[in-house]
C-alpha positions as CSV (number, residue, x, y, z in Angstrom):
1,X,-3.2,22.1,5.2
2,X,0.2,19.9,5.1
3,X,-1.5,17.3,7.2
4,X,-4.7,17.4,4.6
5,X,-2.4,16.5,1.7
6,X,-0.5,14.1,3.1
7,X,-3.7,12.4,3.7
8,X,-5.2,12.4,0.1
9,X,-1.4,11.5,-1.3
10,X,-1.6,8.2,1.3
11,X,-5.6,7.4,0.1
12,X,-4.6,7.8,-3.8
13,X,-1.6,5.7,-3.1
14,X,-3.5,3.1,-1.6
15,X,-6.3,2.9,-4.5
16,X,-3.5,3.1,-6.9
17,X,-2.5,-0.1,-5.0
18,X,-5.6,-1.4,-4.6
19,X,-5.9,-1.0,-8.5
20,X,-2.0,-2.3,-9.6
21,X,-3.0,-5.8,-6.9
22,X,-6.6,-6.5,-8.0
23,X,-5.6,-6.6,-11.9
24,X,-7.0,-4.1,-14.3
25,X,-9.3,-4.0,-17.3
26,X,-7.0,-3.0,-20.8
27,X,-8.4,-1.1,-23.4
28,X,-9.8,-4.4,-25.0
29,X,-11.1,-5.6,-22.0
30,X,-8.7,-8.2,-20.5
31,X,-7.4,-8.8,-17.1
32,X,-3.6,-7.6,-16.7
33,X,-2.0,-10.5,-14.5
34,X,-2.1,-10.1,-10.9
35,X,1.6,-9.3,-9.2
36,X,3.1,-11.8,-7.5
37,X,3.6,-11.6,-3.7
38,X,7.4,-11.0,-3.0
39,X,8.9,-14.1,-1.1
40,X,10.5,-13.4,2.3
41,X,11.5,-14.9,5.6
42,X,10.1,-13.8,8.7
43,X,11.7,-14.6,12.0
44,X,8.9,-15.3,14.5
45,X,8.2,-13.9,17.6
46,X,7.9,-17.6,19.1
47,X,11.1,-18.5,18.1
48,X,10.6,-20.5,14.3
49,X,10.6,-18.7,11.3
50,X,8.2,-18.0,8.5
51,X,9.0,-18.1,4.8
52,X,6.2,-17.0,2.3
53,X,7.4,-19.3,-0.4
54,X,7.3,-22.2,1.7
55,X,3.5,-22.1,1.8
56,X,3.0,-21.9,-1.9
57,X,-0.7,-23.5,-2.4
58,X,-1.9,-22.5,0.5
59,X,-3.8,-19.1,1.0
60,X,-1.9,-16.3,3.2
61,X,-3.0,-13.5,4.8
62,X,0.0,-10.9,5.6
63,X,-1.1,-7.7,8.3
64,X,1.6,-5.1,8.5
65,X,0.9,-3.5,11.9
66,X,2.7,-1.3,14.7
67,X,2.1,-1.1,18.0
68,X,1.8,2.6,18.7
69,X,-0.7,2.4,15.7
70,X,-4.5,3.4,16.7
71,X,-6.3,1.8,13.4
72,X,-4.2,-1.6,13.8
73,X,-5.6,-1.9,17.4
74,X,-9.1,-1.8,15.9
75,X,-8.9,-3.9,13.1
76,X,-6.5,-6.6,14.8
77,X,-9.6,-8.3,16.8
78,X,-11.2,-9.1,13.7
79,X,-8.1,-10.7,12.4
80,X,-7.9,-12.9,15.2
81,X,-11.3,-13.9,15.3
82,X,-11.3,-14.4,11.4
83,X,-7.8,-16.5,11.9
84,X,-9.5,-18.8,14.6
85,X,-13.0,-19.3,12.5
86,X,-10.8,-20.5,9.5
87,X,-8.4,-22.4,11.2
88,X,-9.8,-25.8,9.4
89,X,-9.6,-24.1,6.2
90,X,-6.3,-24.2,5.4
91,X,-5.2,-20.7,5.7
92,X,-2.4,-18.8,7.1
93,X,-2.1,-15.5,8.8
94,X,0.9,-14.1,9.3
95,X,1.3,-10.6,11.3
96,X,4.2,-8.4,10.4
97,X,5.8,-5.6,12.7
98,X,7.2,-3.0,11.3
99,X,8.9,0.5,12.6
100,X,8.7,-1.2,16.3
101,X,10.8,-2.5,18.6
102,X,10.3,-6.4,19.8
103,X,9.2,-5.5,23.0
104,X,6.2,-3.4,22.1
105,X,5.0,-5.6,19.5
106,X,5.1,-8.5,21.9
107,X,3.6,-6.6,24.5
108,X,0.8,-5.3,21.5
109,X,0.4,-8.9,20.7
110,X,-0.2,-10.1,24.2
111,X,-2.6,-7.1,25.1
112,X,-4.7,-7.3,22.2
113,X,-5.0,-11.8,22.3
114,X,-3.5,-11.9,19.2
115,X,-2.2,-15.9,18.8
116,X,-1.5,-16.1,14.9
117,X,2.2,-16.0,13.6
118,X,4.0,-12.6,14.1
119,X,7.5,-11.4,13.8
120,X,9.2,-7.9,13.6
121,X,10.3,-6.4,10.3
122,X,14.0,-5.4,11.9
123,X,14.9,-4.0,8.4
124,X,11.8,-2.8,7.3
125,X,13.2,-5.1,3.9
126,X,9.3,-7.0,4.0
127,X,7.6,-3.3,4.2
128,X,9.2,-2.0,1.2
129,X,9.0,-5.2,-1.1
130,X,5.2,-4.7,-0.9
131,X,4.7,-1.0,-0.9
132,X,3.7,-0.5,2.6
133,X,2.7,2.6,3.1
134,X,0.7,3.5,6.0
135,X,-0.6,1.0,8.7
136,X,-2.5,-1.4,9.3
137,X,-2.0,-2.9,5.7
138,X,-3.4,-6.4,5.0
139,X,-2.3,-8.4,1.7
140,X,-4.4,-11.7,0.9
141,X,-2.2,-13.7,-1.5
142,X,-3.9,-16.6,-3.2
143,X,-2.6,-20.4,-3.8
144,X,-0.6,-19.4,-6.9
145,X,1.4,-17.0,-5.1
146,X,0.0,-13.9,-6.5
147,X,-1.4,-11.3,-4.7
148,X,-5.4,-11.0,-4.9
149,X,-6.2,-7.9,-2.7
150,X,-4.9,-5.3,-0.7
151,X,-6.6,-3.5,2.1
152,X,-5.4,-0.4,3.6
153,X,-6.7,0.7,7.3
154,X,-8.5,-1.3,9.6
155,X,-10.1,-4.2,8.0
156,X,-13.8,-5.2,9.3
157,X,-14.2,-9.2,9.9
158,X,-17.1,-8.9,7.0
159,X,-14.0,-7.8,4.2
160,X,-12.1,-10.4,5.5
161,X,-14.5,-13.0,5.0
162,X,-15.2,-12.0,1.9
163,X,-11.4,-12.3,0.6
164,X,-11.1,-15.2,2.0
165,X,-13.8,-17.4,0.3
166,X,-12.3,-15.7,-3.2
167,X,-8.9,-17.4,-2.2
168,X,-9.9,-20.5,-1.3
């Protein structure tokens, strides 16, 4: 029973997300503005560092992931597959540990092939700015900055296409 509700409070956050990121319809029919993706610095796993702001213009996609997660194992391939197919377009991908250790993240990293940018969120400071609730969690923020979907769970390479093209 406890394990049931915890479940539905975690999928009506996410939709609630979903809803608050994607921009609702008001009573009179317009589109509330679209949140903007909270700037932060990353350091990388290979030694430089990542800074979301730096990048304005250019489409990002952030995955929050953890290596003892299940789902982010399954999703993660289409991530890198995705990252290399779109290499030419002029978008980023950015992976983000969190609630790991450097070690195990690496070692997730190197186990599942995974080659685009990736760091550890030491002080989980990244995970809260966006709402991270569960994992996997992929944001796709747009050139202005703002954030233009959020997918909870494993993410299929078809969903990820899809995003993409709206960003570009």
């Amino acid at each position: 029973m406890r394990h049931t509700r915890l479940i539905s409070i975690r999928a009506c956050v996410a939709v609630l997300c979903i809803l608050l990121v994607q921009g609702c319809v008001d009573e009179v029919g317009e589109t509330v503005e679209r949140e903007a993706a909270a700037d932060f610095t990353l350091k990388l796993f290979d030694g430089g560092n990542f800074r979301l702001s730096d990048h304005k213009g250019t489409p990002v996609v952030i995955n929050f992931y953890a290596s003892w997660c299940l789902s982010c194992g399954i999703g993660v391939f289409n991530l890198e597959k995705v990252y290399k197919e779109y290499a030419d377009k002029k978008v980023l991908f950015i992976g983000v540990a969190v609630q790991d250790t450097e070690e195990k993240a690496k070692k997730y990293l190197a186990k599942h092939g995974i080659t685009f940018p990736s760091g550890l969120d030491e002080d989980e400071a990244i995970k809260h700015a966006y709402g991270v609730v569960g994992h996997p969690f992929t944001f796709f923020v747009d050139r202005k900055g703002l954030i233009a979907y959020v997918h909870p769970g494993a993410i299929t390479e078809e969903l990820l296409k899809y995003e993409l093209e709206k960003i570009l």
